[in-house]
Every structure is written in C-alpha cells, then in structure tokens.
N, C-alpha and C positions, 0 to 999 in steps of 0.2 A: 320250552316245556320242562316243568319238572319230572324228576322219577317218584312215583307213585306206587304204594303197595295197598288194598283196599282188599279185606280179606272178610269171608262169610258178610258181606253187608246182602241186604232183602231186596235191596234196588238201589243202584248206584250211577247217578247219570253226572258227565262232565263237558265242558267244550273241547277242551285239548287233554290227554290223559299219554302220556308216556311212562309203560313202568307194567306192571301184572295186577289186574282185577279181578279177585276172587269171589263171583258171589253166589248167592242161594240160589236165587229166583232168574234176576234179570240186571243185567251190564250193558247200560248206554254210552255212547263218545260223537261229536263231532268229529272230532280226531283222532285217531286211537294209533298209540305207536307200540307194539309191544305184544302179553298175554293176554287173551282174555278168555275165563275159563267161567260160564255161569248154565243156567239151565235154558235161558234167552239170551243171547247176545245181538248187540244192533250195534254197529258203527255206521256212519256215513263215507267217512275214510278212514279205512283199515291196512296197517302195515305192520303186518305180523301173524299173529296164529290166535282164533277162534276154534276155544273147544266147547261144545254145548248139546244142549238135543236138538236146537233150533239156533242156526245162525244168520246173521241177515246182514248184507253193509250195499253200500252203493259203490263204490270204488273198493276193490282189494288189490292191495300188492303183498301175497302170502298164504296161509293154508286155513281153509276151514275145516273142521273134521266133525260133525256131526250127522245125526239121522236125517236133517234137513238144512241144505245149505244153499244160500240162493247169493247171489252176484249181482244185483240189479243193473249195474251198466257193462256187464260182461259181453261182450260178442261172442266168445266161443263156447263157451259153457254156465247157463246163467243159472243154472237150478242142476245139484247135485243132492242123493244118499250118499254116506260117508264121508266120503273127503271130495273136496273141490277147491283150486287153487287158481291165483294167478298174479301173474308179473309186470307188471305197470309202476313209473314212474309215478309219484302221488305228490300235487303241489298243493301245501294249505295255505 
C-alpha cells in the first residue's frame, strides 16, 4: 500500500488506502489503514481512527468517534454515540 493524502474530495472510494482521507461528503476503503475524517465514512477493514457524523466499517482495529458508530462484526459493542473502539488483529 501506498501513503495517501485525498483532501476536501465529494466522494472518495479505494481498494487499499493507507495514509489520511479528507473529504466533504463521504470516504470509502476496502482497506483502510490510517485517518479517515469525512461526514460518512465506510471501511470494510479499518485500522485506525474514523472521525465523522456517521461511521460504519465491518472489522475495526481503532477509534471511531462520531455521532453514530457502528462496528458490524463487533461482539462487544457494535453500535455506539461518540466514540466506539476496538482491538483486533486485521488480515487483508
């Protein structure tokens, strides 16, 4: 994976993104290693930190911190407000 800087883009989707995605609207990743700071964020696997009003990934290893943060394969806590985190090994 490269490092990646994608800053105010409207919609920004990638397979692999390693690096900080800055966007308006909404930030997509297959794989996401790193920031991701938009008003929607979605990873699939996420390793790192989602900041948004709405965050979504199915595997996290790291912090969401938005109004709505959901975890989809979380066992312990799969839907948080504010901040919602968690620690898991992530294989892509």
């Amino acid at each position: 994976m490269n490092f990646r800087l994608q800053i105010f883009t409207y919609y920004s989707k990638s397979h692999k993104f390693s690096g900080a995605q800055f966007g308006i609207y909404y930030g997509r990743a297959e794989y996401f290693s790193g920031l991701q700071n938009s008003l929607v964020n979605y990873a699939e696997n996420m390793e790192g930190v989602q900041i948004g009003l709405v965050n979504i990934t199915e595997n996290l290893s790291g912090l969401q911190i938005g109004a709505v943060n959901i975890i989809k394969e979380s066992k312990l806590i799969p839907f948080m407000f504010g901040i919602n985190f968690s620690w898991k090994i992530l294989q892509n």
